[in-house]
MIDOSE-1310 file (N, C-alpha, C; in nm, 2 decimals, decimal comma, always signed):
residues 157
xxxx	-5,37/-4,21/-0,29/-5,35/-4,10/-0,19/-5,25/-4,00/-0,25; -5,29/-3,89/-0,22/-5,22/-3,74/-0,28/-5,10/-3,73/-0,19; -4,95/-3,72/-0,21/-4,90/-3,66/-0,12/-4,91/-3,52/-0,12; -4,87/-3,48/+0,01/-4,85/-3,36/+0,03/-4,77/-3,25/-0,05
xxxx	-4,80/-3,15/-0,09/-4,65/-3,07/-0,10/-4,61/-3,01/+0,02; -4,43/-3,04/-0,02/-4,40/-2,93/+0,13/-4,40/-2,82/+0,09; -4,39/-2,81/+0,21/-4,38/-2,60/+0,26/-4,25/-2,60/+0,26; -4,29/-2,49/+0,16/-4,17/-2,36/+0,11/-4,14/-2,25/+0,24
xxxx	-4,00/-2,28/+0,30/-3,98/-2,18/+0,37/-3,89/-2,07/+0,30; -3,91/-1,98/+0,42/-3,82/-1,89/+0,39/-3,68/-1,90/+0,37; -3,58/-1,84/+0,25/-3,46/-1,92/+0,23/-3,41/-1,85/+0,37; -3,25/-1,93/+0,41/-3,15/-1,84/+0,49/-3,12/-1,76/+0,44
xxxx	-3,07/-1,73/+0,33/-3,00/-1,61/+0,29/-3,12/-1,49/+0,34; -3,19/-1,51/+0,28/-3,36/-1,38/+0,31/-3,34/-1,37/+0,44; -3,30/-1,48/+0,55/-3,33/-1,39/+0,67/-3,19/-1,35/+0,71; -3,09/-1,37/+0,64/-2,96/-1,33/+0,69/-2,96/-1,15/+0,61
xxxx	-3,02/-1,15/+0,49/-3,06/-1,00/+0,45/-3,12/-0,89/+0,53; -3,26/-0,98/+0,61/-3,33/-0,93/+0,70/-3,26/-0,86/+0,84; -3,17/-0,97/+0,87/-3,12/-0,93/+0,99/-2,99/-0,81/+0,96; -2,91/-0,78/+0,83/-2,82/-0,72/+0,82/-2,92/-0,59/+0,77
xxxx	-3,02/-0,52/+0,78/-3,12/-0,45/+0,71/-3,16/-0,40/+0,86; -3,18/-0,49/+0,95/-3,23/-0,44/+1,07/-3,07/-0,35/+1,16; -2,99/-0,44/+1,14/-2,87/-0,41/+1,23/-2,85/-0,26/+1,15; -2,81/-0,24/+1,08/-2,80/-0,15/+0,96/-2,86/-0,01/+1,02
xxxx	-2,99/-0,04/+1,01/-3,08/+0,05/+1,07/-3,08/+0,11/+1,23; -3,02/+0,01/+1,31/-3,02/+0,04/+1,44/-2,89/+0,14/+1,46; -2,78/+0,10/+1,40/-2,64/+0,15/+1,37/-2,65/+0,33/+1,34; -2,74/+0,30/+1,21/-2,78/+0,44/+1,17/-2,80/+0,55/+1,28
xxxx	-2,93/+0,49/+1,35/-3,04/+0,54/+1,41/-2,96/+0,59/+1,57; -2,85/+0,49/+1,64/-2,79/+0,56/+1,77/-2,65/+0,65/+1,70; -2,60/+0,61/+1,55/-2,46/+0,72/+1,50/-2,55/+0,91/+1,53; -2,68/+0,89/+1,47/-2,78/+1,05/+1,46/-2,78/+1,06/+1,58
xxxx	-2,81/+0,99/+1,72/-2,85/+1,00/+1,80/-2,74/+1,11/+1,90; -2,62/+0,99/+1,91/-2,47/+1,05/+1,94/-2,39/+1,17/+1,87; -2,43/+1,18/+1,77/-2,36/+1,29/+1,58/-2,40/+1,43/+1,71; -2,25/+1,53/+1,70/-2,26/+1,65/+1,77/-2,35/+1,72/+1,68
xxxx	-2,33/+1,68/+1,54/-2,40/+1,75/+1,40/-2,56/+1,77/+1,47; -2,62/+1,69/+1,55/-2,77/+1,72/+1,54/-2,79/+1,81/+1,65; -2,68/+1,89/+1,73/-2,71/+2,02/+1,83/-2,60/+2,13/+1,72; -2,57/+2,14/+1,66/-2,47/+2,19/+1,59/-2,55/+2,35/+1,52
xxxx	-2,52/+2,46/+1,53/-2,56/+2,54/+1,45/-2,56/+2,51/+1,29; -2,70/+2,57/+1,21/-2,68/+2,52/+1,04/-2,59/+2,56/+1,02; -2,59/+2,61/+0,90/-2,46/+2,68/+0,77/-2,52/+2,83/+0,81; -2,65/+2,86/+0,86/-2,70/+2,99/+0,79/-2,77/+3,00/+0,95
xxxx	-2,72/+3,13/+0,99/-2,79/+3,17/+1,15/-2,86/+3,24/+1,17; -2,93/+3,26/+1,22/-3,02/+3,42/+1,28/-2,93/+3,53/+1,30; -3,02/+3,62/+1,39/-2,95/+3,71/+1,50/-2,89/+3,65/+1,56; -3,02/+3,57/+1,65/-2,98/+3,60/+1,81/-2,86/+3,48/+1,80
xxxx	-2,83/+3,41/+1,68/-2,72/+3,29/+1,71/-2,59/+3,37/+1,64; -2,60/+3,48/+1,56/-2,48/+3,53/+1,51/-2,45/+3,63/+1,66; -2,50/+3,65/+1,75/-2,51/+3,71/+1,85/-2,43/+3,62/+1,94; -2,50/+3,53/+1,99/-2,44/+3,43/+2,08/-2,25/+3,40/+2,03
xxxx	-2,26/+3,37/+1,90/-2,12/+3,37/+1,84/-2,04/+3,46/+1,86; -2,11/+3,57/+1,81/-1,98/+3,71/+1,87/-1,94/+3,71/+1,98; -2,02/+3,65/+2,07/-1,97/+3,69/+2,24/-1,95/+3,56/+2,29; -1,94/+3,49/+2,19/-1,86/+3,36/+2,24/-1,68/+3,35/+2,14
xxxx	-1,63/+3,49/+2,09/-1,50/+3,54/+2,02/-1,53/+3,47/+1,88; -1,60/+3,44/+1,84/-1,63/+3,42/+1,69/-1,57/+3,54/+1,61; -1,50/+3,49/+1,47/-1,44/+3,58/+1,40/-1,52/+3,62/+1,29; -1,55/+3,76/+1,28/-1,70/+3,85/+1,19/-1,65/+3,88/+1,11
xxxx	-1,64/+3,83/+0,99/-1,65/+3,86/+0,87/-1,70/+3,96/+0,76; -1,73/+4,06/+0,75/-1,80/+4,14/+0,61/-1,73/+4,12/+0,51; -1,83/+4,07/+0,42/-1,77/+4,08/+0,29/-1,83/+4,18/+0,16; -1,88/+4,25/+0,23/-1,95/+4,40/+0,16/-1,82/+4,50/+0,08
xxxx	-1,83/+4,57/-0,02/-1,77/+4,67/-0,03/-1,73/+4,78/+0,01; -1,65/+4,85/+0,03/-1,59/+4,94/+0,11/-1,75/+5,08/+0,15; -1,76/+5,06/+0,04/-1,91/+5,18/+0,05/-2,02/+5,12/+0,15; -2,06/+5,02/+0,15/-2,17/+4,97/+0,26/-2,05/+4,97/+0,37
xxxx	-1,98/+4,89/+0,38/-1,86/+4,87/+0,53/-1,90/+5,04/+0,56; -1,84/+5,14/+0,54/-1,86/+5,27/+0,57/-1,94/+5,30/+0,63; -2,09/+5,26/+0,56/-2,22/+5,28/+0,64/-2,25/+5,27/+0,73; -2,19/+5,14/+0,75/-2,28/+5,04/+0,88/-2,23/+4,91/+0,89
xxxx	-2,16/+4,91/+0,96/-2,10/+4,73/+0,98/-2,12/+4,75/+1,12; -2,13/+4,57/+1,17/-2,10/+4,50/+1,31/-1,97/+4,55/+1,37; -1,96/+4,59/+1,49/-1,83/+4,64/+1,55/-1,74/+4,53/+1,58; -1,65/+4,56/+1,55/-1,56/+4,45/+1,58/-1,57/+4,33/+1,48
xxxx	-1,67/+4,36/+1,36/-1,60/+4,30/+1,28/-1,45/+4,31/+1,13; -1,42/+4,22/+1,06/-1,33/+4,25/+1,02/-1,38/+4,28/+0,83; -1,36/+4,34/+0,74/-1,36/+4,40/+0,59/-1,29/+4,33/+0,53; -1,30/+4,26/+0,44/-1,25/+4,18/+0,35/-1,38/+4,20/+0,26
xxxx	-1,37/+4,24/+0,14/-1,47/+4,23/+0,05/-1,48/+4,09/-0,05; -1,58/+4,07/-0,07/-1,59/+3,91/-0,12/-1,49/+3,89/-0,28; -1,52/+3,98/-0,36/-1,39/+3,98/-0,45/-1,24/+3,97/-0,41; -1,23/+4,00/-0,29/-1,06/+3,94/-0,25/-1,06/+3,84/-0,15
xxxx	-1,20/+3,80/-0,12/-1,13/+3,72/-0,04/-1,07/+3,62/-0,05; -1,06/+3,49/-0,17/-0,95/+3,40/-0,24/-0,81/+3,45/-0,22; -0,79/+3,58/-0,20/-0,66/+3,64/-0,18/-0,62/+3,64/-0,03; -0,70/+3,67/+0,04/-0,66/+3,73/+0,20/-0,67/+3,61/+0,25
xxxx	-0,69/+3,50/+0,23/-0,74/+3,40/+0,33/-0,62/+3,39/+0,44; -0,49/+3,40/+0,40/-0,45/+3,39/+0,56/-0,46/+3,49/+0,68; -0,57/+3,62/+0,62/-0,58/+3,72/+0,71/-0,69/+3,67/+0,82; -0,73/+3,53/+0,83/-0,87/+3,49/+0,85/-0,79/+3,36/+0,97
xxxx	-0,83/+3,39/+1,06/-0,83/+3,27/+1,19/-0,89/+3,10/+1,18; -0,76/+3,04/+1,17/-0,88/+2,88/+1,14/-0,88/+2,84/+1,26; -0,87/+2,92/+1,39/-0,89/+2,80/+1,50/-0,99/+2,85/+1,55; -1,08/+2,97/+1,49/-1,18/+3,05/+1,58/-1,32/+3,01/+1,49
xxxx	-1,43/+3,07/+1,51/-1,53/+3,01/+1,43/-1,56/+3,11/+1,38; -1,61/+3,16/+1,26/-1,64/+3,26/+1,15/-1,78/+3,27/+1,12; -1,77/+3,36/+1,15/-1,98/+3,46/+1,12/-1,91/+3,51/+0,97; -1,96/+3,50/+0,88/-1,97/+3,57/+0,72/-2,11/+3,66/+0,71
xxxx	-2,08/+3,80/+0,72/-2,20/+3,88/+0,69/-2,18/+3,98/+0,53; -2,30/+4,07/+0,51/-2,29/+4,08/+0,41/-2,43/+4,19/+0,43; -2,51/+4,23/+0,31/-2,60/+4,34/+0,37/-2,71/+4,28/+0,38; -2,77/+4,13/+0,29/-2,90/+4,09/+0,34/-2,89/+3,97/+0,34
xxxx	-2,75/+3,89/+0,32/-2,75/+3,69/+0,36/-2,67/+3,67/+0,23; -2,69/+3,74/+0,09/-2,65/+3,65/-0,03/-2,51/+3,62/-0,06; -2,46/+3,72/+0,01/-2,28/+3,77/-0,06/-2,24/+3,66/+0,06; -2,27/+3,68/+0,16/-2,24/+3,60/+0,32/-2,22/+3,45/+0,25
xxxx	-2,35/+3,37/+0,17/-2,34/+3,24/+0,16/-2,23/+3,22/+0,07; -2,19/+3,32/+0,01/-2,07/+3,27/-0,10/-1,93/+3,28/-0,03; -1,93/+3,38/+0,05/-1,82/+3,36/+0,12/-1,78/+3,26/+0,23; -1,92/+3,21/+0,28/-1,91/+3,11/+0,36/-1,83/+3,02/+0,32
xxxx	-1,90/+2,95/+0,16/-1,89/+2,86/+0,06/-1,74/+2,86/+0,03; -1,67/+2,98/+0,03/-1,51/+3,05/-0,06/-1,47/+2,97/+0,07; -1,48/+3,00/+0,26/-1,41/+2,97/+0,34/-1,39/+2,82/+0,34; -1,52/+2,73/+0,31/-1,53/+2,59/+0,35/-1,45/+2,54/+0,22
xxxx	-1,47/+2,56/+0,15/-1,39/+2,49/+0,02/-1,20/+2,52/+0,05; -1,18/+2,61/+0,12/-1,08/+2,66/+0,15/-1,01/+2,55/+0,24; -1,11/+2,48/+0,31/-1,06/+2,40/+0,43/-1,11/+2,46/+0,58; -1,20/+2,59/+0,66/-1,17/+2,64/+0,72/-1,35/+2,52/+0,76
xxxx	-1,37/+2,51/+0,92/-1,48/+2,41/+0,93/-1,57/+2,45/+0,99; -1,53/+2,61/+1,07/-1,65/+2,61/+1,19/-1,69/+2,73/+1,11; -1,78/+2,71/+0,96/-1,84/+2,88/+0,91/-1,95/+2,89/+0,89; -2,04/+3,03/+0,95/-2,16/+3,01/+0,94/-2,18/+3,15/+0,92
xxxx	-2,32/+3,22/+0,79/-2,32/+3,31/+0,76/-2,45/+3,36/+0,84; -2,47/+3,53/+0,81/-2,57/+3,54/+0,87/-2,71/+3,57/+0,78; -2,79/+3,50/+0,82/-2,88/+3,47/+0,71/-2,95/+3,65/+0,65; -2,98/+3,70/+0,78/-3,07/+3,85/+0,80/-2,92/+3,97/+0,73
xxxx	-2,78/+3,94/+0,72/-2,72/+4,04/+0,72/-2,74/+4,14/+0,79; -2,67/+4,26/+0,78/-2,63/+4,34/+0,86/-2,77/+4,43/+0,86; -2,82/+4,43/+0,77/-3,01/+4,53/+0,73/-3,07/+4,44/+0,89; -3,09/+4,27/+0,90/-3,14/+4,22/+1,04/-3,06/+4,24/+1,14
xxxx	-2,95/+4,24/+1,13/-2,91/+4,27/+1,24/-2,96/+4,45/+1,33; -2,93/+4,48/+1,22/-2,99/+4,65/+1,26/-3,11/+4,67/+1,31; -3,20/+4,60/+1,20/-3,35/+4,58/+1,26/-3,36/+4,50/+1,38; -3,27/+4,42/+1,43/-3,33/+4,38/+1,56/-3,25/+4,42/+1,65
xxxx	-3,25/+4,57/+1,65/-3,16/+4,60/+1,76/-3,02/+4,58/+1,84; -2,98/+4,57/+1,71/-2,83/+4,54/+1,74/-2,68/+4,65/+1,73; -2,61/+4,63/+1,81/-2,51/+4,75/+1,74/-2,44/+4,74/+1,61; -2,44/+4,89/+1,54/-2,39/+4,90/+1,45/-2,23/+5,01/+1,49
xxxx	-2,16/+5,00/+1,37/-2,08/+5,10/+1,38/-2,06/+5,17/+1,24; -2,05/+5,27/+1,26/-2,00/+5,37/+1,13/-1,88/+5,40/+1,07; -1,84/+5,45/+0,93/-1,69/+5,49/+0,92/-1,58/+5,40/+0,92; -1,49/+5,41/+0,89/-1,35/+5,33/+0,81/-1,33/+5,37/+0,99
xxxx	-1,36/+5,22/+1,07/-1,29/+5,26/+1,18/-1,33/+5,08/+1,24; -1,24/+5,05/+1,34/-1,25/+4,90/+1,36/-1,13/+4,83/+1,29; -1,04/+4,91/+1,23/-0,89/+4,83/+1,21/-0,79/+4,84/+1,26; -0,77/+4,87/+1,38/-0,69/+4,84/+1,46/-0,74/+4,88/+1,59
xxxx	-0,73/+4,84/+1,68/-0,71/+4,84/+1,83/-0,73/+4,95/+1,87; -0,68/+5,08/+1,84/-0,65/+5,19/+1,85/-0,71/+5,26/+1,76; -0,83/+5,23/+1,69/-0,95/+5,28/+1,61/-1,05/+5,20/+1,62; -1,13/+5,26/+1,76/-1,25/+5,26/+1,81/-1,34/+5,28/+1,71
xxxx	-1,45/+5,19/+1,72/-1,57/+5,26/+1,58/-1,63/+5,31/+1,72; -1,73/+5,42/+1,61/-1,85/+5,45/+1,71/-1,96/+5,39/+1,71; -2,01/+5,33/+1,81/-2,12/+5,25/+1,77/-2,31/+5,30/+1,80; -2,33/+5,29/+1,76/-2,48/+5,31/+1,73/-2,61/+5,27/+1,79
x	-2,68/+5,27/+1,90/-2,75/+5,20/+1,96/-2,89/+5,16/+1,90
């Protein structure tokens, strides 16, 4: 008579893998669930959310050169051109949250990038620049005006 062979189970260690593989996963799956990061604006906004920001006291950024700034900037935002900004940073609010514009998104993502490396946390560029913003009907203002309080730009409907 043949004996049997026994059956091969599964080792413990395999199911103690299995169960740390499951836990793992569940841990993951309610940290995304809870994470403010998943209602959070991206890095890169629209309008209508560089919009919402402004009128929620967000601090506006241009980092254009003095010749576009002249043209056409966001009212009430502030001129720092992207070649100085490594210089000016303490001209820049770290407890407020920062729109970085620019004339069509590109100069914006680098300045973003200059602020976050800087340490600064709540910054987000605008993707359309100041050309979308205009196109979607938004105010513009004109002229070396918007640096102080007491220099109203005119704005543009």
């Amino acid at each position: 008579m043949r004996k049997a062979a026994p059956k091969k189970s599964f080792p413990l260690w395999g199911w103690i893998l299995v169960a740390m593989v499951v836990v793992a996963a569940i841990v993951i799956a309610v940290m995304q669930i809870k994470s403010p990061a998943a209602t959070a604006l991206p890095a890169m906004v629209t309008v209508p959310q560089a919009a919402q920001l402004r009128d929620e006291g967000a601090f506006i950024l241009d980092v254009r050169d003095n010749d576009a700034w002249v043209l056409a900037h966001i009212p009430g935002s502030t001129h720092i051109p992207l070649r100085d900004l490594p210089d000016r940073l303490n001209e820049i609010p770290a407890d407020r949250q920062i729109l970085v514009v620019c004339y069509r998104g590109n100069m914006a993502i680098e300045g973003r990038d200059i602020l976050l490396d800087a340490g600064f946390t709540q910054v987000y560029s605008l993707g359309a620049g100041v050309v979308g913003w205009q196109w979607q009907g938004m105010p513009i203002a004109t002229g070396e005006c918007g640096l102080s309080k007491d220099d109203p730009c005119e704005q543009i409907p």
